[in-house]
N, C-alpha and C positions, 0 to 999 in steps of 0.2 A: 530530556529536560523540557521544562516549558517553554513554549513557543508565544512571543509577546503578539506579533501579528499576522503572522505566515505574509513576509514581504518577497516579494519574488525578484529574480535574479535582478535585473531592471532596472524595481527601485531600490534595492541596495546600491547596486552601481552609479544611479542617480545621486542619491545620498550622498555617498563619497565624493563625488563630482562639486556636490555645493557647499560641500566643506575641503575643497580642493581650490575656488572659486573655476573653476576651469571647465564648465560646462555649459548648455545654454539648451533646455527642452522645450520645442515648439512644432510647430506642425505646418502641411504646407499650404498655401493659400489658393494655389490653384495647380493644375495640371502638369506635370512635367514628363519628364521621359525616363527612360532607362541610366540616360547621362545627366540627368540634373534636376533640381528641386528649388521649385518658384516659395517663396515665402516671404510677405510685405510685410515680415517685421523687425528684419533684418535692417541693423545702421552698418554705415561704414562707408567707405571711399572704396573703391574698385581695388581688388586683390586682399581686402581685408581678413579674409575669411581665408584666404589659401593656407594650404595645408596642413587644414585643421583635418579632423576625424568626422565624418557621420556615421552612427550608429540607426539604423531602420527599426523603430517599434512593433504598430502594427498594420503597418503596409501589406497590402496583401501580396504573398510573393517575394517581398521582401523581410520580415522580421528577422529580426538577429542580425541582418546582415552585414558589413564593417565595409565602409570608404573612407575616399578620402579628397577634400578640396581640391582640384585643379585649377578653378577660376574663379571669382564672384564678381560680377557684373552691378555697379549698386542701382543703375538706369532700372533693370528689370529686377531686383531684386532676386536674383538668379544663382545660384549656387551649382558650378559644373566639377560632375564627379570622376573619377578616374579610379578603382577602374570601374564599368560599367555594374551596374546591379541586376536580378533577372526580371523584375519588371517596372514599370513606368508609375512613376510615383503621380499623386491622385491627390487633386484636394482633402484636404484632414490627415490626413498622412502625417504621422506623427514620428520623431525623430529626436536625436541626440547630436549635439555638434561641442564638438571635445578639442578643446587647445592641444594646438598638434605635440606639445611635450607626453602629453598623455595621451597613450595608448588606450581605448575601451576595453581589448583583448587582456592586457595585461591587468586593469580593472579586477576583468572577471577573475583571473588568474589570482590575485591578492584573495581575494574574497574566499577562494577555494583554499587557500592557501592558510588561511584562518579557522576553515573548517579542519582543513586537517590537524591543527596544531591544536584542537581541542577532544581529537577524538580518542577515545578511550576513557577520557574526564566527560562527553556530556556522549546523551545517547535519547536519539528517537522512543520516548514509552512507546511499551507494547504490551497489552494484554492476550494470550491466545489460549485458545479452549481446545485444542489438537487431543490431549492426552486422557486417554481413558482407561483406568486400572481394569484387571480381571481374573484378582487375584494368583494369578501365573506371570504375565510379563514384569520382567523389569528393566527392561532396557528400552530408549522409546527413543528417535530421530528426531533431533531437535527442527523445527521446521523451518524453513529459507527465511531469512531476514531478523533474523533474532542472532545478537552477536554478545547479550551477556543475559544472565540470566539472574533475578533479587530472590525471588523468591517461587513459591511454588506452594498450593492453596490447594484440597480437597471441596470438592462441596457434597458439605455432609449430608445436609436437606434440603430439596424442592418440591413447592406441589405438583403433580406430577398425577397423569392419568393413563393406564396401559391401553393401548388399542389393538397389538396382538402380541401374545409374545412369542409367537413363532412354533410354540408347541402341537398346532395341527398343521395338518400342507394346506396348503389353497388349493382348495375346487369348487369356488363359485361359477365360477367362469374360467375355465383356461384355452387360451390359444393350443391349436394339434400341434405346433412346432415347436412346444414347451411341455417338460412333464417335472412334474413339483411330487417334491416328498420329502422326510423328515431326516436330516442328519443328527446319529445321534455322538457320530466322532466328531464334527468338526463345528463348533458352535461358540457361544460367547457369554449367556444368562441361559440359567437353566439345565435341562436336560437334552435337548435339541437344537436347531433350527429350522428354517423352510431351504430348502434345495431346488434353483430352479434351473432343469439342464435344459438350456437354449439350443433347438438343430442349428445346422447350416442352413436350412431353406425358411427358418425365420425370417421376417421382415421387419420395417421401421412401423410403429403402432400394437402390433403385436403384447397382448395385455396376458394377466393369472391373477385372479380377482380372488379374495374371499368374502364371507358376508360376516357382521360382528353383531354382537348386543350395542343397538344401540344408543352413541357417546353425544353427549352436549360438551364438547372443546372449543367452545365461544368464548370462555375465559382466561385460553392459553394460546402461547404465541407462537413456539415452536415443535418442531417434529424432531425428537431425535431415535435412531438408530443405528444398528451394526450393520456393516455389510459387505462381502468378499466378491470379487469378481476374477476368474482366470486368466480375464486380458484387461489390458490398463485402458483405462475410457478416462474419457474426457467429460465435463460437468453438463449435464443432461443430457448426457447417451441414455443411461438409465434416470425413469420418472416414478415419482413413489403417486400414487392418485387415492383420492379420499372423495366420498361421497355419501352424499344423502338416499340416492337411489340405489337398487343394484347393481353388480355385477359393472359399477362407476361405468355406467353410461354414458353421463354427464357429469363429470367429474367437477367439483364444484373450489378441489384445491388439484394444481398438478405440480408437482415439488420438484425442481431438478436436483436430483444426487450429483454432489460435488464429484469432481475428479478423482478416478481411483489407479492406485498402483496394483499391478497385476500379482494376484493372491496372498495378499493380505487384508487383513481385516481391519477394517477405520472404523471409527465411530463417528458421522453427521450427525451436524445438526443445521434446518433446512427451516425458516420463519415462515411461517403459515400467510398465505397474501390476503387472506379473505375471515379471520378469524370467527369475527360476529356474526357470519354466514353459518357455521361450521356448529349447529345447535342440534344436529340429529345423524349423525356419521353412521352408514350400516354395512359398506362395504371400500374396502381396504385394498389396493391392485400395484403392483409394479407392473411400469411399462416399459418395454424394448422398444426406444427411441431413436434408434442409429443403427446400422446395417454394422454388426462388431463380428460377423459371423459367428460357427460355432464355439459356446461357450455357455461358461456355470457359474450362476448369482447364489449367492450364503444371503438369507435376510436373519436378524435378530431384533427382540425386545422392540418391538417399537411403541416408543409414547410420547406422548404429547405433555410438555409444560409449559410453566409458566416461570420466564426466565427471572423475571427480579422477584423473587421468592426466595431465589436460591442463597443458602447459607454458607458461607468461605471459612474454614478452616487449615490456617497455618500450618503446611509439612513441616516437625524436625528437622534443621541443617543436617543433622549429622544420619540422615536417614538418604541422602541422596547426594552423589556426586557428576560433576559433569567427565565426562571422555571425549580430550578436544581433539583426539586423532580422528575418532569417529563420530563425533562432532552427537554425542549420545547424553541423555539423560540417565544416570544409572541409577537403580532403585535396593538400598537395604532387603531383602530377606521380610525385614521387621515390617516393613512399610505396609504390609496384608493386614499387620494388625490395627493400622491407623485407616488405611484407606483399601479396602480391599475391593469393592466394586464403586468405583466412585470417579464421574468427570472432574479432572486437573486443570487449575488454571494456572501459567504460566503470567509473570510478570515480570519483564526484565525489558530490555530497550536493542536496537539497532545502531551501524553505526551511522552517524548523520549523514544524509547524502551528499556528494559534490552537487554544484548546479552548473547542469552544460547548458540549459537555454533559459532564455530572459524569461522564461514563464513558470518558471520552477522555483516553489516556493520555500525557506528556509525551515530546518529544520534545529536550525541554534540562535538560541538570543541574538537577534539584530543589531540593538546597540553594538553588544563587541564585534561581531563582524564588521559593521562601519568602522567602527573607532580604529578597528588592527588594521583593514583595509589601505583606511584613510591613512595612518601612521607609514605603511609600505610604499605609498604612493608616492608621501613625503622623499621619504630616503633614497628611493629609487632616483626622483629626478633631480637632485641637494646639490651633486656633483663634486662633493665637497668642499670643505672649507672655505676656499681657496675661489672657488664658482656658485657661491653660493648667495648672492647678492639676497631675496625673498627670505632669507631664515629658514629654507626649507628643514633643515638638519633641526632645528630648535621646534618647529611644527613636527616634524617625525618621532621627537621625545615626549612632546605635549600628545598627541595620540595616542603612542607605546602606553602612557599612564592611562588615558584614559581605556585603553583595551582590557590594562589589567585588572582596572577598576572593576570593569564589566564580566570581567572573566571571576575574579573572585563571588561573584553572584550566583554562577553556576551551582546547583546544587550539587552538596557533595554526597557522593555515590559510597555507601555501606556494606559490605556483605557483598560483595556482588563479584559472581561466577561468571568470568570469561567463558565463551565457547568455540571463539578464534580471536 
């Protein structure tokens, strides 16, 4: 869902605090210590302040961190804490001081607690580009952090410009602890790939260059490509290199390839850093960037486009299901006939995050997080009926409305495929 202002943990809890009246955010005036916080803007008679809460901002050393009044001194304007914090609070040091009825932990606790009461109903958008037909798979791993899925998009057209497609080996240049040549089993477009068997006495820099007709890709932003590796690396072990010169010399783009699981084939895509530079491309190189020992890189298809070009056509529902046991995208038979060699784009959402530190920014409409917050805080401290002099119980139903108000705002969610 949309997100009104990405407020972070903080001032949500701040928020509620001044619709609680029970909080007071200032900062400190001069130097204090580990046990206490000077601030001359504090009123009151001596002991006024006791056993309230501070809450630490962004004290260095201290953020987040939760006390609690043991003194206030109003001579020095002095505030002593118990128990101690880990370090010695500092002019500008900035702080929260919470009527000891109100806990700031339990604060946060509300807050989360309003997250979860919405999830399943609202959900982090996410757009992700992971899926690449090939006319044979149909089964594809839904990727971490995607927890429902709307829909699911072919892109039928992009401009788009080939810079190898793998159908010769590279021998412009190769490293002796590398030998490249053409697979014609195990590939991805085409008839082929590039094969390149990496020894053990490879090293980190270690380059297989080839040379190309050359491309002006000054008017395209990314690089995509296929690519296997027999052990799992990590994002720029392996580098894709582009150049104006030979045999990438001086490599004028160096692309790190994303993270790969060990022998399977992904499909990157990798945004060009230097585009406008990139007007005469004539040699093309993967590098061995990381000491992975021995081991075999698959390259495929590689081209260069241009991403807002690209044209989104709509999968049929009835052409794909999810499998939330194996947490899978599964694909119709039929689906070849719709999208047979074509990147997938995924649209569906996450579910909202908890926020464990004051700096962690909201992923659900604020309003109703305050309002529900604010409503729990009410009823928590009301004691009922009976102890309830402030009306709290009558502010906790004035809130409750207003949450649900806010909550009905939520966009409602259509069509949409759970995947846990």
């Amino acid at each position: 869902m949309a997100i009104i202002q990405g407020r972070t943990l903080a001032q949500l809890r701040q928020s509620v605090g001044r619709n609680l009246n029970a909080v007071y955010v200032s900062s400190a005036s001069g130097n204090g210590s580990t046990t206490t916080i000077v601030d001359n803007t504090l009123i009151g008679s001596d002991d006024t302040h006791n056993g309230k809460w501070v809450v630490f901002n962004d004290a260095s050393g201290n953020a987040g961190q939760v006390t609690r009044v043991s003194d206030y001194t109003s001579s020095s304007t002095t505030l002593t804490l118990s128990p101690a914090v880990d370090a010695s609070s500092a002019t500008s040091d900035t702080y929260e001081l919470w009527d000891d009825e109100y806990n700031p932990a339990n604060l946060d606790s509300f807050i989360n607690d309003a997250i979860l009461e919405v999830t399943g109903h609202a959900y982090d958008p996410i757009e992700n580009l992971t899926f690449h037909t090939d006319g044979y798979q149909l089964r594809f791993d839904v990727p971490s952090g995607i927890s429902m899925i709307q829909d699911l998009f072919y892109r039928n057209s992009v401009d788009f410009t080939r810079l190898h497609s793998c159908g010769a080996a590279f021998d412009e240049t190769v490293d002796s602890d590398i030998t490249v040549s053409l697979d014609t089993e195990d590939k991805k477009q085409g008839s082929q790939s590039c094969k390149f068997v990496i020894a053990a006495g490879a090293s980190a820099g270690d380059i297989a260059t080839d040379s190309i007709t050359s491309k002006d890709i000054s008017g395209y932003d990314y690089i995509e490509m296929w690519i296997k590796s027999t052990v799992a690396t990590s994002a720029g072990n392996l580098k894709l290199l582009l150049d104006n010169s030979a045999s990438c010399a001086s490599p004028i783009e160096t692309l790190n390839v994303p993270a790969l699981a060990a022998d399977t084939w992904t499909f990157v895509r990798m945004q060009l850093s230097n585009p406008e530079t990139d007007t005469a491309i004539i040699s093309v190189g993967l590098e061995y960037d990381s000491d992975l020992g021995a081991c075999t890189v698959w390259l495929d298809d590689i081209s260069a486009v241009e991403n807002d070009t690209a044209e989104w056509i709509k999968i049929p529902r009835n052409l794909w299901r999810i499998d939330k046991e194996a947490k899978d995208v599964v694909f119709d038979n039929y689906v070849h006939g719709v999208a047979r060699y074509n990147l997938l784009k995924i649209v569906g959402g996450d579910k909202p995050a908890l926020l464990s530190s004051d700096s962690d920014t909201s992923e659900v409409n604020e309003q109703y997080l305050i309002a529900a917050a604010t409503a729990r805080a009410f009823a928590a401290a009301s004691g009922g009926p009976s102890v309830d002099p402030d009306q709290r119980r009558n502010q906790a139903g004035f809130w409750f409305s207003m949450s649900n108000r806010s909550r009905k705002s939520l966009p409602m969610l259509t069509n949409v495929r759970l995947v846990e």
